[in-house]
N, C-alpha and C positions, 0 to 999 in steps of 0.2 A: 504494500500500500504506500500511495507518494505522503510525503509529507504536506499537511494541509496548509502549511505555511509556502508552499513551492505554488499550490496550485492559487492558493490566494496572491501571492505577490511576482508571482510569473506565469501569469494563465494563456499569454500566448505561446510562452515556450511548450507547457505541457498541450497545448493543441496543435502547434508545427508539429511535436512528436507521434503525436498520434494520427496525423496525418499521414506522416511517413510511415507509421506500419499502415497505412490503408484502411484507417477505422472512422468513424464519423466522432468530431470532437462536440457533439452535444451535450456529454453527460460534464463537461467541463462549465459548463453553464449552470447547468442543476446544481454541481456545489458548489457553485459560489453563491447561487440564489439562498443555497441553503443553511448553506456558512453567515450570511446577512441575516438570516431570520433566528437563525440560534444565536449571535451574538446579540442581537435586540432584545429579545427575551431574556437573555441571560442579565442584560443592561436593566430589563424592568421588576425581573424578579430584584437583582440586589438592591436595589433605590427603594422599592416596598422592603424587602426586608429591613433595612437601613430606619424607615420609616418605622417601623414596628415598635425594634427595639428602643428608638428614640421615646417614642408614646408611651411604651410597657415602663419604661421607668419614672414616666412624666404620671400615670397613672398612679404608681405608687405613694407618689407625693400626693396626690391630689385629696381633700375634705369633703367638699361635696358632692354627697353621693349620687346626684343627679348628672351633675359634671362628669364624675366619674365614671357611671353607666354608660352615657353616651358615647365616652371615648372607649370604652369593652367591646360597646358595638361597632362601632366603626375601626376597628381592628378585627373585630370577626371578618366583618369583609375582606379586609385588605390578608386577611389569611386564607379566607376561599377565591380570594384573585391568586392569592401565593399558589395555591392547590392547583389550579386549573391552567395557571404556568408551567410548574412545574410539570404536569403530563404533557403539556405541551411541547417542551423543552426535550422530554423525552424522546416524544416519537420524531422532533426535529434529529436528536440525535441518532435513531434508529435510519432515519431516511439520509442523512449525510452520511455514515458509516455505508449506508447499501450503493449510494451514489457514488462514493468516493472507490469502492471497489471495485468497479468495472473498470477504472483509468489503470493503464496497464505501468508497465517501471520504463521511466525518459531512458531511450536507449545511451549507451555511449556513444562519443563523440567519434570514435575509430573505425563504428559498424558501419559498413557504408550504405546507404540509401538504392532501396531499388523497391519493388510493387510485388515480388513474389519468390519465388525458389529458383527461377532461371536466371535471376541477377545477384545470385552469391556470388562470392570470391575465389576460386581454389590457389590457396598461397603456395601450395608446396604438393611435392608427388616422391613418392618411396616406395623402392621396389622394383622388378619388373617384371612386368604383364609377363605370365608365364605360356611355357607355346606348347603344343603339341602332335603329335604325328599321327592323330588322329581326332575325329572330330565329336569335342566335350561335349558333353551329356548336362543337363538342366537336372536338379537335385529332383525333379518331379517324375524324372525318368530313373534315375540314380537310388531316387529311396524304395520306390516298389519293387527295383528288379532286386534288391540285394535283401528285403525282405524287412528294411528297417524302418518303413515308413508308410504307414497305413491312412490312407485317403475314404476309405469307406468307408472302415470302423468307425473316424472322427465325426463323419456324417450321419451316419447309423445313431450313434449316442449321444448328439449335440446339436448337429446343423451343419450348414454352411460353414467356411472358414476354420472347422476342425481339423484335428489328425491325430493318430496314435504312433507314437512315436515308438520300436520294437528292439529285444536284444540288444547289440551294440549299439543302434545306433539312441534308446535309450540313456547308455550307460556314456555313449561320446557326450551327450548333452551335459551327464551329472558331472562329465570329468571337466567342458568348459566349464563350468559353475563354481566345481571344487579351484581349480586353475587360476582365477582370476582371484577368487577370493585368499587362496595362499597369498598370489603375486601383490596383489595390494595390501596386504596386512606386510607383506617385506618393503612395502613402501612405503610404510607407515601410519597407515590405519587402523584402526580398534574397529574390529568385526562386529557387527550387531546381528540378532535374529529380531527381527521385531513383529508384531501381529501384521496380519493377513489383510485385517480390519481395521478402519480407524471408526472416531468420531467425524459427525461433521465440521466442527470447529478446527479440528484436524486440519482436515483438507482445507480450511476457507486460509488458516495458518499460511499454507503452502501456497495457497494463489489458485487450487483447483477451483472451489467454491467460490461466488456462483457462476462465474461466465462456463466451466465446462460441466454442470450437474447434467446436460444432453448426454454427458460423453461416459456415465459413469455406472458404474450398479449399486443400487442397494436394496438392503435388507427392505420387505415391503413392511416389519412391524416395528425396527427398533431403527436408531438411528447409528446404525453400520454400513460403512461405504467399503465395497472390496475397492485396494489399492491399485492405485495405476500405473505408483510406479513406486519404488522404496524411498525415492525424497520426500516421500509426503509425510510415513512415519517417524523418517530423520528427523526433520524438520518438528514435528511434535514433541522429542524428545527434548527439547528446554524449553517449552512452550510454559510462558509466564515464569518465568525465572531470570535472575542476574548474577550472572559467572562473576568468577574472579576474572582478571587479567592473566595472573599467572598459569590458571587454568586452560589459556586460548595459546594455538588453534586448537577447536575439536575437532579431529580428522577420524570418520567411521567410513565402513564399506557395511554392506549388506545386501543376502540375495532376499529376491521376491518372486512371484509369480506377476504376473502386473495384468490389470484388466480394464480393458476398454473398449468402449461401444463405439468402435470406427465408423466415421460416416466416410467408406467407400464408394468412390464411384461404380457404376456399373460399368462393367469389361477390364477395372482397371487391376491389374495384380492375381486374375480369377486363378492361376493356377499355383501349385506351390504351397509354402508354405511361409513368405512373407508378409503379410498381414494378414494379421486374425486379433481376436476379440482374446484371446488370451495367451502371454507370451511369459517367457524369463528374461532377468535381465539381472546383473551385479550393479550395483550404483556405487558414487564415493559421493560424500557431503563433506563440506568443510563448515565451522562455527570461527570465523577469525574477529581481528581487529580492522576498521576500515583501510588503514592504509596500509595491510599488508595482504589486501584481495587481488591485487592484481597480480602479488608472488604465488599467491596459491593456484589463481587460474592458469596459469601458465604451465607450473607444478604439473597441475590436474593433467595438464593438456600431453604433457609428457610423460605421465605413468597412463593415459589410455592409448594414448602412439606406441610405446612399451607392451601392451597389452596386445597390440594387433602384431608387432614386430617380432614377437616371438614368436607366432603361432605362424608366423612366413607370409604373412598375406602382403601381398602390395596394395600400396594405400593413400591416399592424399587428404589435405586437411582442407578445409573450405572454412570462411568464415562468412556467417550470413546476414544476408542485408536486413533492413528496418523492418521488410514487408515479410521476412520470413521466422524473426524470431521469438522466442516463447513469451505470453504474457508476461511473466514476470521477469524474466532476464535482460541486463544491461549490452552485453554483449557475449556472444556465443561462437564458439569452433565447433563442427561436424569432423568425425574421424569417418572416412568413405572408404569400402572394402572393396576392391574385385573381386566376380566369381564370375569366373570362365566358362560354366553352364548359361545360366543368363546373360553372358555377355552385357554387364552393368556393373555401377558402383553401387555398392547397397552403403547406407548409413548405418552404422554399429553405436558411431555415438555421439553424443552433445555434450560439449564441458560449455559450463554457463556461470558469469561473475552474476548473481543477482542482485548484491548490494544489499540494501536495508532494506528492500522492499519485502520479503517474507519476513525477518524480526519484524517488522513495524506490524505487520497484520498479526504474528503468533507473540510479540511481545516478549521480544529476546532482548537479552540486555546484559552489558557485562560492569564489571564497576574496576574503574582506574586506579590503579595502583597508587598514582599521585595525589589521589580524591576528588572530589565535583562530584557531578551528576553522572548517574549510570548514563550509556552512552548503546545505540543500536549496535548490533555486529554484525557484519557482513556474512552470508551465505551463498554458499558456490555447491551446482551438483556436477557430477559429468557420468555418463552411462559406460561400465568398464569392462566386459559390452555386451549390446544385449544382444538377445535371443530372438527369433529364430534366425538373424539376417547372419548373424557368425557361427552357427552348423551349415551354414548353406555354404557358405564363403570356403568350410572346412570340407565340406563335399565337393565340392562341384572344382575345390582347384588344387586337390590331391587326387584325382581319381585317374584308374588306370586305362590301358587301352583293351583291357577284359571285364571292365565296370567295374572291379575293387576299390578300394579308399586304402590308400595311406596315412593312418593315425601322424598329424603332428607330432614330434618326440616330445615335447612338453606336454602332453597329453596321456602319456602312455602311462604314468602311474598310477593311474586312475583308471585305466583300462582293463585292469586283469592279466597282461599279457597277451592281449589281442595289437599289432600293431599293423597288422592289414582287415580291413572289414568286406571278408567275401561273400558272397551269397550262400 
């Protein structure tokens, strides 16, 4: 959430910004209407209270009782004006909170400006495209013939955009999961498991609530939202609390299941297993101090480049314009995989400097060593990487010219002893 002092005293800046992601700056008008009407209120509740107090003690002095009556009552009043303010005040507060939470976070000044995902950046390419002598197979074709990847079954018990994933190729998934989450714990993060579930407050913390509640599931009797992605419980983890200094950064990894009500095109991604309604993914969160977000994202940026460069993929980094990055993010890098089936980059992952924008909604706060006021901390996530676009990437550009897979060597401890996956 911006600070209400940004949008009060620079509301054209936060409306060029939102233009630049492509969104309509109306709601930027609503809070400031709204921000005028709570501050009035607030200005007429104190002056009657002010009044009150002045009278209740003028009262006291007062002899006669006629006198005195009169001024009882006319303080009753001015205490049912007090009354009828005060709800008012409330749901002005209720409707500026709801207002102010659609304005997304003023991106950085580095992301550059464009209208959608064709005007990203790619800054850099690693690797190379690997070739072969004969012609690579699409993981759509690669997982049913080898027996590891069931298309029906996922259909059969769910729907659309399912699959069952079998044997090896099962157990390849459990071993990217276990994989990342060693490698980022040697990189310096404290591992978390955290529920499946949040609260709503949760999410709204994180910046899911409300503009993606289209995008999300919930429980229909209590108020449980499956996770869409592991930032979201990170993020709850010091929800309304104020660290030390000495305690910062908080640097976690943790895997999830992640679940999300895609609004897919028709025809687009139909075959496969790249987008579906329920994926895996390892995340990393950082909890730091604001001037040292930009070391971390960088950081970030280079333990999920690590993460693809072990496992041999060739890969390039992009960074994305105004018109394509996440609500709450400042500025954002995409890690982009080749897989030689698909002949495409698949996106594995997003490291994102957020800024204050998720503390200021979940109320994160650290307190300075030196003393003053506790002070926002900055929040950074990056996906280290997900699921399913990095089995794909691991099929489709180790596989043989007999339709076998070659297990990554980083992978094989986690394997069993299986380092070819044949039919």
């Amino acid at each position: 959430m911006l600070d209400i002092n940004i949008i009060r005293e620079q509301p054209d800046l936060v409306r060029q910004a939102m233009q630049a992601r492509q969104m309509e700056a109306a709601p930027v008008d609503a809070v400031l209407a709204l921000d005028e009407q709570r501050r009035a209120l607030i200005q007429e509740v104190e002056a009657l209270k002010a009044e009150r107090n002045a009278v209740s003690k003028e009262i006291g002095r007062m002899k006669d009782p006629t006198e005195r009556q009169a001024k009882i009552d006319l303080m009753r009043a001015v205490g049912d004006r007090i009354a009828e303010l005060d709800n008012s005040l409330r749901q002005v507060d209720a409707d500026l909170e709801a207002a102010t939470a659609v304005i997304p976070n003023l991106p950085d000044p580095r992301t550059p400006c464009g209208k959608d995902d064709s005007e990203n950046v790619v800054l850099s390419t690693h690797g190379e495209i690997p070739q072969y002598n004969f012609e690579p197979k699409p993981h759509w074709d690669l997982g049913p013939a080898l027996g590891i990847i069931d298309f029906e079954q996922g259909v059969k018990i769910t729907g659309s955009r399912f699959y069952v994933l079998s044997g090896a190729g099962a157990r390849l998934q459990r071993a990217l999961i276990a994989y990342m989450l060693d490698l980022h714990t040697r990189q310096g993060y404290t591992e978390k498991y955290p529920p499946f579930m949040v609260r709503g407050q949760t999410l709204f913390g994180a910046g899911q609530l409300p503009k993606f509640q289209d995008n999300l599931y919930k429980d229909h009797e209590e108020d449980l939202w499956m996770v869409p992605t592991a930032e979201v419980p990170l993020t709850g983890l010091h929800m309304d609390e104020i660290l030390e200094e000495a305690d910062l950064p908080r640097r976690y990894t943790a895997y999830t299941p992640c679940f999300r009500r895609e609004k897919m095109s028709a025809g687009r991604d139909v075959r496969g297993i790249k987008r579906g309604h329920q994926f895996d993914k390892v995340e990393m969160y950082v909890f730091c101090k604001p001037e040292e977000s930009e070391t971390y994202l960088q950081k970030m940026r280079a333990d999920a480049e690590e993460t693809a460069r072990l496992l041999g993929f060739p890969y390039r980094v992009k960074q994305l314009c105004t018109g394509d990055i996440g609500f709450g993010s400042a500025i954002t890098y995409d890690i982009e995989v080749w897989a030689a089936g698909c002949q495409e980059w698949l996106e594995v992952s997003s490291v994102s400097n957020v800024t204050d924008f998720q503390a200021r909604r979940a109320n994160i706060k650290y307190r300075p060593e030196e003393g003053g006021r506790a002070r926002y901390v900055h929040t950074l996530n990056g996906s280290g990487l997900g699921m399913p676009r990095t089995l794909i990437a691991v099929l489709e550009n180790n596989q043989q010219a007999d339709g076998s897979i070659v297990v990554p060597e980083v992978l094989r401890p986690w394997m069993g002893g299986i380092d070819v996956i044949r039919s």
